[in-house]
Backbone as CSV, one residue per row, in Angstrom:
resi,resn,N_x,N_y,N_z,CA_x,CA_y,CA_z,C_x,C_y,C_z
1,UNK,0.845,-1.200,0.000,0.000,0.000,0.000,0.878,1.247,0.000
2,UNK,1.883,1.162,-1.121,2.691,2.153,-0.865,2.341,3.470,-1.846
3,UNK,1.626,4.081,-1.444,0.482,5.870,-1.643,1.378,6.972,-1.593
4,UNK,1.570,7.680,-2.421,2.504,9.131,-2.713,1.712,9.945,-2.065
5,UNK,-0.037,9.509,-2.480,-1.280,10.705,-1.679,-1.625,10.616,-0.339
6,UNK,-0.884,9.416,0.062,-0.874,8.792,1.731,0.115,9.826,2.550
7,UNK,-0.645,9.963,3.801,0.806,10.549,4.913,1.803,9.445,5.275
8,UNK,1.553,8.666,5.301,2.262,7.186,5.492,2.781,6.534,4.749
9,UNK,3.442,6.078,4.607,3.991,4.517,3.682,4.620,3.302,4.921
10,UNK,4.256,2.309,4.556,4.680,1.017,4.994,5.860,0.120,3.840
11,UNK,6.509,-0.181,4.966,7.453,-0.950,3.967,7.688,-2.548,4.496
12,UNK,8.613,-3.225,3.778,9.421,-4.150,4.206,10.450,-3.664,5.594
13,UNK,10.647,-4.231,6.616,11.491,-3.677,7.335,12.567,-4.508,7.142
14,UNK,13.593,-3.598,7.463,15.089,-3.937,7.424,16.008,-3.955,8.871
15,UNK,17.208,-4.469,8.601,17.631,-4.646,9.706,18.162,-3.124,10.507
16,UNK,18.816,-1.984,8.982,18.944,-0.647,9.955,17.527,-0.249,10.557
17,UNK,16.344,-0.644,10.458,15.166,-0.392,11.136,15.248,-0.607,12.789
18,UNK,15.989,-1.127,12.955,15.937,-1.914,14.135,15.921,-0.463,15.260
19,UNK,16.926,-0.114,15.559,17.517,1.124,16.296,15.899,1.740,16.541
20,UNK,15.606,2.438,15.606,14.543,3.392,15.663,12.872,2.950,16.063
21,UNK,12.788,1.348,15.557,11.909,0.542,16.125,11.871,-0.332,17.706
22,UNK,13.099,0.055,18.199,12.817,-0.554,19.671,12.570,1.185,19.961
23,UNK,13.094,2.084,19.917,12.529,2.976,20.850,11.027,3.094,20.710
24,UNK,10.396,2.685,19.983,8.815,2.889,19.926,8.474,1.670,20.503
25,UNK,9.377,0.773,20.553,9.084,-0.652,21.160,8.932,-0.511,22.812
26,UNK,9.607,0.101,23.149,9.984,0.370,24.492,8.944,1.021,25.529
27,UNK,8.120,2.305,24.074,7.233,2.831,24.733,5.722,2.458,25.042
28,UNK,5.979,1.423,23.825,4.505,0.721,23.420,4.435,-0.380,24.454
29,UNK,5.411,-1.534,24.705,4.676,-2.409,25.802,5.609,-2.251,26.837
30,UNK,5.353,-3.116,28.168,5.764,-2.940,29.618,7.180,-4.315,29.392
31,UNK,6.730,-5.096,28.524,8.159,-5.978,28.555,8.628,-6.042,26.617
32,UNK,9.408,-4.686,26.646,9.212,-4.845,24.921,10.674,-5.822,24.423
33,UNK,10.579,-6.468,23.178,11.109,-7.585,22.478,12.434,-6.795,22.729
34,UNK,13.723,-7.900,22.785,15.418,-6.828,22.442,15.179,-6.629,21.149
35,UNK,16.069,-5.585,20.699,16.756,-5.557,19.124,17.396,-6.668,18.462
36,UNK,17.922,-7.710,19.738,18.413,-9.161,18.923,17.054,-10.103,18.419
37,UNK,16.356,-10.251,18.818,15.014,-10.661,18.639,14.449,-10.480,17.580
38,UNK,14.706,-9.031,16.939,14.165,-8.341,15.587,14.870,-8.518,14.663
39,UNK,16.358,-8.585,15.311,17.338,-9.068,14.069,17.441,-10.416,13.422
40,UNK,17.187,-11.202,14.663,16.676,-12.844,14.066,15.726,-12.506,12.904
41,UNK,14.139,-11.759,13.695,13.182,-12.104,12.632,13.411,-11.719,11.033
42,UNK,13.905,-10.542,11.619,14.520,-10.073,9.786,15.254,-11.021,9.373
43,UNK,16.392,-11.724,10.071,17.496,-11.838,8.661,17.456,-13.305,8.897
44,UNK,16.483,-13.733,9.883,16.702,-15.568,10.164,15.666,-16.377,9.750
45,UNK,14.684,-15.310,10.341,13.031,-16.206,10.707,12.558,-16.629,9.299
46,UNK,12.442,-17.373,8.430,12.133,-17.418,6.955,10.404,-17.168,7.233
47,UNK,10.061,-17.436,8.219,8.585,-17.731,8.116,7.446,-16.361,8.495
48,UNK,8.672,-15.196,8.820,8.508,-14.344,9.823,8.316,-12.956,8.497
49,UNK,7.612,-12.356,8.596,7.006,-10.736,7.479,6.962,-9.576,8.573
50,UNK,7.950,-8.743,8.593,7.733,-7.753,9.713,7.793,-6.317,8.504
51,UNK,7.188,-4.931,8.586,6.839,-3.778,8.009,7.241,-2.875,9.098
52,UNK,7.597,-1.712,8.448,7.580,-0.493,9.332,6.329,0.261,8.622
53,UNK,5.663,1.349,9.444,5.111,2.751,8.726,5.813,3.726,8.507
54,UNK,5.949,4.606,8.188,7.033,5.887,7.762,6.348,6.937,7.557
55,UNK,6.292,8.520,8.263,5.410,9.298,8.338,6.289,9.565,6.377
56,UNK,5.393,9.868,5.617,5.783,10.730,4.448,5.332,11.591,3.664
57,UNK,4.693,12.684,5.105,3.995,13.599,4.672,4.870,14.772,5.591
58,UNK,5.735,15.687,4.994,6.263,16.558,5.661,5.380,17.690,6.315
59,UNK,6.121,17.761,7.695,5.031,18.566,8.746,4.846,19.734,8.333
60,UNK,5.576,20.471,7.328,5.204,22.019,6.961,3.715,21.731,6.027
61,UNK,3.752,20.905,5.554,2.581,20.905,4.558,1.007,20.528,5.369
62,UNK,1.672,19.671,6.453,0.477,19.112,7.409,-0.552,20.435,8.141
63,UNK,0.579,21.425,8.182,0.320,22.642,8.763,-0.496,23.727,7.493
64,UNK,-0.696,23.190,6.223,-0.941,24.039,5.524,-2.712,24.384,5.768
65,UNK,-3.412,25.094,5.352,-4.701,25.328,5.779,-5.198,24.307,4.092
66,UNK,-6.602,23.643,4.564,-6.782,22.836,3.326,-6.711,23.147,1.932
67,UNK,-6.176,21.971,1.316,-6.117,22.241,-0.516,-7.191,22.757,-1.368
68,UNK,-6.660,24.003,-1.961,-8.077,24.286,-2.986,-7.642,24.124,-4.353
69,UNK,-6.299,23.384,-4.604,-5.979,23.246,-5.667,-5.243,21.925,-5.832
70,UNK,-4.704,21.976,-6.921,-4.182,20.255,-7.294,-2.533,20.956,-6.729
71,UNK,-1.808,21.663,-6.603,-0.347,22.199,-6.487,-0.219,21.300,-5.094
72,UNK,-0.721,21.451,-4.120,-0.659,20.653,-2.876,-0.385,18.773,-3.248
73,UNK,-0.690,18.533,-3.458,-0.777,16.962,-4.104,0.543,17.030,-4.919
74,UNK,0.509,17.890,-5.902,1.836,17.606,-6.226,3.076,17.402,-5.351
75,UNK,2.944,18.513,-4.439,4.660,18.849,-3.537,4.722,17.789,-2.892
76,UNK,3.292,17.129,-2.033,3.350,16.185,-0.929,4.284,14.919,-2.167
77,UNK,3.772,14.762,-3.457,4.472,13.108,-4.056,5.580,13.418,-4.878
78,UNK,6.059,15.039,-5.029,7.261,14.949,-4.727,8.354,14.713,-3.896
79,UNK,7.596,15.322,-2.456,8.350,15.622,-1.364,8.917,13.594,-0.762
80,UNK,7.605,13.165,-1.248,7.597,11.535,-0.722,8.284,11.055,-1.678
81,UNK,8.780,11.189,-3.395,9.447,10.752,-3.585,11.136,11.112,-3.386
82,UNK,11.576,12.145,-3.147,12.574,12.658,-3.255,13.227,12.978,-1.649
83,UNK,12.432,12.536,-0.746,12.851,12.512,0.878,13.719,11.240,0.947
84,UNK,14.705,11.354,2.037,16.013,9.949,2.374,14.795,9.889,3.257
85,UNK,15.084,8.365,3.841,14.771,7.854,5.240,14.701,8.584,6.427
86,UNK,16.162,9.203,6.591,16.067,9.558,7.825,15.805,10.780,7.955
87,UNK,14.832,11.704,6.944,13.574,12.832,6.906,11.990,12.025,7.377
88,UNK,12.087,10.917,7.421,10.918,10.070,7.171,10.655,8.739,8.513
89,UNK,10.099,9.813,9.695,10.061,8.963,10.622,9.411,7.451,10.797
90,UNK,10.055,7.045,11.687,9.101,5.338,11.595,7.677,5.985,12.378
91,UNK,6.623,5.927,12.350,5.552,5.687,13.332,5.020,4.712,13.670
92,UNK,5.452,3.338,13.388,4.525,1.822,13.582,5.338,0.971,13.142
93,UNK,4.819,-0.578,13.631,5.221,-1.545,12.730,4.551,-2.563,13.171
94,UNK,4.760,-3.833,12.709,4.282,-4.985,12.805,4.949,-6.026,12.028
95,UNK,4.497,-7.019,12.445,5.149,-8.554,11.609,4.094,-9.657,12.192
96,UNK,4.072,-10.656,11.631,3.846,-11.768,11.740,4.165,-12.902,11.291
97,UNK,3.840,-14.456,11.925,5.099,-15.576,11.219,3.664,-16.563,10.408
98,UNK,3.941,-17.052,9.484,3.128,-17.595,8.587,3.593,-19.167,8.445
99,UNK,2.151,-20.056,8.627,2.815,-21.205,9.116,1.433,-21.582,8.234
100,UNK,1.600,-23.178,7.040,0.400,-23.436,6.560,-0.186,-22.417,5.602
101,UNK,-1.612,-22.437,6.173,-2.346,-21.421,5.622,-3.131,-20.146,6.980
102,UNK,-1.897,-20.161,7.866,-2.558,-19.797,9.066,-1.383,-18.453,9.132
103,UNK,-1.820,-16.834,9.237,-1.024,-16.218,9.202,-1.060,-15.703,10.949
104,UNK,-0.211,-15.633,12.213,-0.045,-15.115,12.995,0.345,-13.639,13.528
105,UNK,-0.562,-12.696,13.505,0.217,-11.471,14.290,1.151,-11.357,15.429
106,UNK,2.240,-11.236,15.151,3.021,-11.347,16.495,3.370,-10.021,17.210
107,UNK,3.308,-9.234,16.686,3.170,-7.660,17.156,2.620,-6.633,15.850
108,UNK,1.834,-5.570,16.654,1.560,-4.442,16.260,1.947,-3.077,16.965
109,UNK,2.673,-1.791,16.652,2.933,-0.939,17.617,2.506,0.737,16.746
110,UNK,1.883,1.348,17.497,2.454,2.212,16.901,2.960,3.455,17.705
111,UNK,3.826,4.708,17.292,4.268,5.410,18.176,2.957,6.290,18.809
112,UNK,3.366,6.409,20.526,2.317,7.105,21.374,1.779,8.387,20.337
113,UNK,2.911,8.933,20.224,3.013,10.465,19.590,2.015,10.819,18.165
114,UNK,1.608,9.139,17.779,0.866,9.332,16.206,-0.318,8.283,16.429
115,UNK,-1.072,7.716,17.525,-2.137,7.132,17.970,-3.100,8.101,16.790
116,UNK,-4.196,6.902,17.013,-5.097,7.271,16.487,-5.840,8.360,14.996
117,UNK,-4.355,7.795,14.350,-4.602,8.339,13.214,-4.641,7.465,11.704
118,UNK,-4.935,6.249,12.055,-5.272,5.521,11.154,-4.502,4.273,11.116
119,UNK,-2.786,4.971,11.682,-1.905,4.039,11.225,-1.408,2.412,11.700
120,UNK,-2.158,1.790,12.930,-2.513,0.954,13.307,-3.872,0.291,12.070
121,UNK,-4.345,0.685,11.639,-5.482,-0.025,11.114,-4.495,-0.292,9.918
122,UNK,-3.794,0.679,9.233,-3.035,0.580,7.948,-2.045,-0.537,7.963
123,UNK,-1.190,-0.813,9.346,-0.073,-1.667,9.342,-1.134,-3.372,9.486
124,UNK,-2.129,-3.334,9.765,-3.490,-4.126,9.831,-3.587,-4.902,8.381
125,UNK,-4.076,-3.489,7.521,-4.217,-3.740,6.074,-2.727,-4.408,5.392
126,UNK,-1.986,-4.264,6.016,-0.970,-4.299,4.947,-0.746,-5.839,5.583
127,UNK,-0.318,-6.133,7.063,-0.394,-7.407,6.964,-1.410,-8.246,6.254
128,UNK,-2.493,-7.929,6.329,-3.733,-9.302,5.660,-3.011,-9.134,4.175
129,UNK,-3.141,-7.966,3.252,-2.485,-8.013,2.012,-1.670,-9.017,1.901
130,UNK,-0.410,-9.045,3.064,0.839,-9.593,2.376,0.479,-11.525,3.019
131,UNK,-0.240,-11.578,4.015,-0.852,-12.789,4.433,-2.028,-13.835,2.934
132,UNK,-2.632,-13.143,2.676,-3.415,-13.257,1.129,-2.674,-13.587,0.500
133,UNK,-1.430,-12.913,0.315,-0.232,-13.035,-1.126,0.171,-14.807,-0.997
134,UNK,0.513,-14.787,0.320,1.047,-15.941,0.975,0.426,-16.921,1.046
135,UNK,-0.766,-16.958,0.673,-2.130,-17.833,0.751,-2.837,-18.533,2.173
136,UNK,-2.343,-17.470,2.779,-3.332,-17.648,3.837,-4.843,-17.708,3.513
137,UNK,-5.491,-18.506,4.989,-6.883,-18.645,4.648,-7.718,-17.741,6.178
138,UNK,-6.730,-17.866,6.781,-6.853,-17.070,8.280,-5.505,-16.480,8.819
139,UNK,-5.949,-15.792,10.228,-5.085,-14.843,10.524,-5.598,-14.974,12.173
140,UNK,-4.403,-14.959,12.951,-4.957,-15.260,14.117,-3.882,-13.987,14.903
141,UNK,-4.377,-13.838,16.504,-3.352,-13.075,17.684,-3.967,-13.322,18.711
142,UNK,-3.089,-12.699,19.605,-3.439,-12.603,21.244,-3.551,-11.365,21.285
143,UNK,-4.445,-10.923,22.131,-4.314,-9.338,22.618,-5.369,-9.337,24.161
144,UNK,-4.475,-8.344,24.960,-4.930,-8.438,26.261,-6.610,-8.190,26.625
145,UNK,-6.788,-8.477,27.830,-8.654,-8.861,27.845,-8.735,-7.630,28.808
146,UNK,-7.712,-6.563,28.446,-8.193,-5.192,29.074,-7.964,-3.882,27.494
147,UNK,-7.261,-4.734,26.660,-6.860,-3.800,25.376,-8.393,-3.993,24.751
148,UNK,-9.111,-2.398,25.270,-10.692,-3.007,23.891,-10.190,-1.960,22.984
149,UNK,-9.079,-0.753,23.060,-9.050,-0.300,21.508,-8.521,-1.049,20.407
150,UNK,-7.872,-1.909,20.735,-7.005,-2.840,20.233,-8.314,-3.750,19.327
151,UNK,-8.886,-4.611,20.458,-10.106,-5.380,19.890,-10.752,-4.943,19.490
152,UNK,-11.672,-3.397,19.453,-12.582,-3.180,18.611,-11.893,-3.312,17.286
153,UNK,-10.723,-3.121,17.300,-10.675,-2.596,15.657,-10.106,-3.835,14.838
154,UNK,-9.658,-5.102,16.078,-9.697,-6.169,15.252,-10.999,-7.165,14.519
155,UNK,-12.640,-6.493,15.842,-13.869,-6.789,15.331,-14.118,-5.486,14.268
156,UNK,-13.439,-4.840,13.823,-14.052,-4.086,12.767,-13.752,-5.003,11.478
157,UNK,-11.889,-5.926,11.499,-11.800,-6.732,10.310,-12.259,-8.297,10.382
158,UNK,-12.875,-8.666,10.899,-13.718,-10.010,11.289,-12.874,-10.535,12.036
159,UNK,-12.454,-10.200,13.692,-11.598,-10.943,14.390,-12.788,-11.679,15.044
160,UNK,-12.464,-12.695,15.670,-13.653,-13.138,16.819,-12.813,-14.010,17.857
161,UNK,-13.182,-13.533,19.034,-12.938,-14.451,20.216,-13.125,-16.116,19.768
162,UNK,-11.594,-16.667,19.953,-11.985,-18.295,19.830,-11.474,-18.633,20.959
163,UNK,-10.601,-17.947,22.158,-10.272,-19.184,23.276,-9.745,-18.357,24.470
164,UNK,-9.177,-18.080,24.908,-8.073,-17.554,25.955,-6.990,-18.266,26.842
165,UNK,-5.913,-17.539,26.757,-4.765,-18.002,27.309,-4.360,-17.099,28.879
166,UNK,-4.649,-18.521,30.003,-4.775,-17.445,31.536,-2.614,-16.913,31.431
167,UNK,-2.899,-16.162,32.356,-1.937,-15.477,32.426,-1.017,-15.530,31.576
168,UNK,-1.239,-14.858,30.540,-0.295,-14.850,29.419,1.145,-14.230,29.008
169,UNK,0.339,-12.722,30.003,1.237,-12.173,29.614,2.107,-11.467,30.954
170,UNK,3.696,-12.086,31.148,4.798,-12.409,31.807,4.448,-10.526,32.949
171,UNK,4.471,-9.442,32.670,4.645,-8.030,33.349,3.295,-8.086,34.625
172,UNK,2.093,-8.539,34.396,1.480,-8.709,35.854,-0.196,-9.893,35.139
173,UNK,0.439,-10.620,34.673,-0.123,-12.546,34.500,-1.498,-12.125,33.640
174,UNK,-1.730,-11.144,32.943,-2.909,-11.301,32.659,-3.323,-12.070,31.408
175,UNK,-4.314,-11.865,31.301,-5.136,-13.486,30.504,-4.873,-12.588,28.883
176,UNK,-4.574,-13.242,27.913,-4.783,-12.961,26.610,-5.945,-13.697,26.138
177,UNK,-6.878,-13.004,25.229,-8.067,-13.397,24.461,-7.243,-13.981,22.737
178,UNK,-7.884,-14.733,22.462,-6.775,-15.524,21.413,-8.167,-14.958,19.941
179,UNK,-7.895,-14.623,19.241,-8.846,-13.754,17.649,-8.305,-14.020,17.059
180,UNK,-9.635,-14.544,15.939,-9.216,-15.182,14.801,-9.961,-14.601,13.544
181,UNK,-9.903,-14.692,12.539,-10.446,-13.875,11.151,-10.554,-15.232,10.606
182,UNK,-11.542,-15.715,9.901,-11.408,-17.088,9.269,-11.632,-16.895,7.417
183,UNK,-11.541,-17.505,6.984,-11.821,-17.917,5.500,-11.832,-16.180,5.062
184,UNK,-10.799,-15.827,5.358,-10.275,-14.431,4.177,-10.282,-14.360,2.883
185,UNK,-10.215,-15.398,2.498,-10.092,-15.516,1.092,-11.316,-15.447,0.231
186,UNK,-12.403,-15.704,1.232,-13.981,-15.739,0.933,-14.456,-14.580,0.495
187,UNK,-15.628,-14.679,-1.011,-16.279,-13.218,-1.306,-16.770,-12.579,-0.271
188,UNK,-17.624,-12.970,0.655,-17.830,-12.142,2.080,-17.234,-11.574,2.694
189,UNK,-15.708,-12.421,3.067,-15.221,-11.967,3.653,-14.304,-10.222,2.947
190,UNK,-13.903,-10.444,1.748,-13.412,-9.916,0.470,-14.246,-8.134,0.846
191,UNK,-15.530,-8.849,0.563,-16.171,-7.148,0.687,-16.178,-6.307,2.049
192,UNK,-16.059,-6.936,3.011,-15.922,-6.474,3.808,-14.585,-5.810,4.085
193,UNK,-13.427,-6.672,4.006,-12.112,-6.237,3.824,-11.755,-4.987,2.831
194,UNK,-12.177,-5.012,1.672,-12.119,-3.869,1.173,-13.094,-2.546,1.026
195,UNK,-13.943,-2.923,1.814,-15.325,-1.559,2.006,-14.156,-0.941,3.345
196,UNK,-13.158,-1.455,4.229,-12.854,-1.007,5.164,-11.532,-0.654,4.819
197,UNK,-10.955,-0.813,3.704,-9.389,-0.613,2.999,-9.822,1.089,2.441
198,UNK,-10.442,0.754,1.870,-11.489,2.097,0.878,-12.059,2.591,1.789
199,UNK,-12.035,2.484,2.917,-12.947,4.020,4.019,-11.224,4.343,4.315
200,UNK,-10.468,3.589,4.775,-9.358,4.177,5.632,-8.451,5.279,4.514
201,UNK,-8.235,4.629,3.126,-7.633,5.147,2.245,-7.947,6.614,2.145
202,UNK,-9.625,6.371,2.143,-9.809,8.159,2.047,-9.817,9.322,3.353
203,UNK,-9.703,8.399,4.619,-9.474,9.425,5.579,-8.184,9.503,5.438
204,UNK,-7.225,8.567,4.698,-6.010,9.533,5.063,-5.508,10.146,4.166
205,UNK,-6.149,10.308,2.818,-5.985,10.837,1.972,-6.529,12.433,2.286
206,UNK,-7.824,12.408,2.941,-7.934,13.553,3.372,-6.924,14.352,4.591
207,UNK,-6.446,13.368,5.553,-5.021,13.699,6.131,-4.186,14.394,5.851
208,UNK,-3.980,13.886,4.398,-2.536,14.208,3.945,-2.978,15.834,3.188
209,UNK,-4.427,15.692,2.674,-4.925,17.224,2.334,-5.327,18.519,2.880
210,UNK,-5.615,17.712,4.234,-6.290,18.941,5.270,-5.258,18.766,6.011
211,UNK,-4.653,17.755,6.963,-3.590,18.071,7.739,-4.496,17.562,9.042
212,UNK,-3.814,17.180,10.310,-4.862,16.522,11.284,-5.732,17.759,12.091
């Protein structure tokens, strides 16, 4: 989902990713993964798909008062093509390990500082994309049974409670709820997935036009 008209882009992550992705790691959970951990998954795990997000909408333009012309659109997919990396902050990431036809989320993060602006749902989209490619037929995670922003928005892409795991998680024992998305590959499932690809696309398309 890589969008010139997007504030965001997601990529493949790499191993110089690492550095800049534990500090968001750090802030996001209470026991976050080492940097050796990430370096396995990148350069070892064969089974393992991890992405960064990348803000790539420069903040002077974010600040502009809304577009009444096409000139705005231009600068932003110049500015996104012709920016290095390190103009182009990480805000998120995720990965998961793909086993069968069963794709696993093993983390989602995104930075405190850029909540709630889509880009959790986007690093979302982009895993199922690259899970589909892979021929997955489902998509499963854990997420805590006190995280409901987390869960609503995995029941927005057909997650559903299938089990729970008691004290799961190691920082103070609490229970993980185990969600699952089934038969993705299904026309049902299909329209739904993309009636919700195509709402997000255009709020952040309007993002990247009006500015937050």
């Amino acid at each position: 989902m890589d969008r010139a008209d997007l504030p965001y882009v997601v990529e493949p992550m790499k191993l110089e990713d690492i550095p800049e992705l534990v500090e968001i790691e750090q802030q996001a959970f209470p026991n976050p993964w080492p940097a050796r951990a990430y370096r396995y998954e990148v350069a070892q795990n064969r089974l393992a798909h991890y992405f960064v997000a990348r803000r790539q909408l420069p903040e002077e333009l974010e600040k502009e008062p809304p577009a009444r012309d096409a000139h705005l659109l231009k600068r932003i997919q110049r500015w996104a093509q012709s920016s290095p990396q390190n103009n182009r902050p990480m805000v998120g990431y995720c990965g998961f390990w793909i086993a069968a036809q069963e794709a696993h989320i093993s983390t989602i993060a995104v930075d405190p500082k850029h909540r709630e602006r889509g880009i959790g749902q986007l690093l979302l989209i982009t895993a199922f994309e690259k899970a589909l490619e892979l021929d997955a037929t489902l998509v499963s995670l854990e997420v805590r049974v006190t995280n409901f922003v987390a869960q609503n928005l995995y029941r927005k892409y057909g997650f559903k409670v299938v089990g729970r795991r008691p004290r799961y998680y190691s920082d103070n024992r609490e229970d993980a709820l185990i969600m699952t998305a089934d038969r993705i590959t299904s026309a049902s499932y299909q329209r739904i997935f993309q009636r919700r690809r195509k709402d997000l696309l255009r709020r952040l398309q309007r993002h990247a036009l009006v500015g937050p």
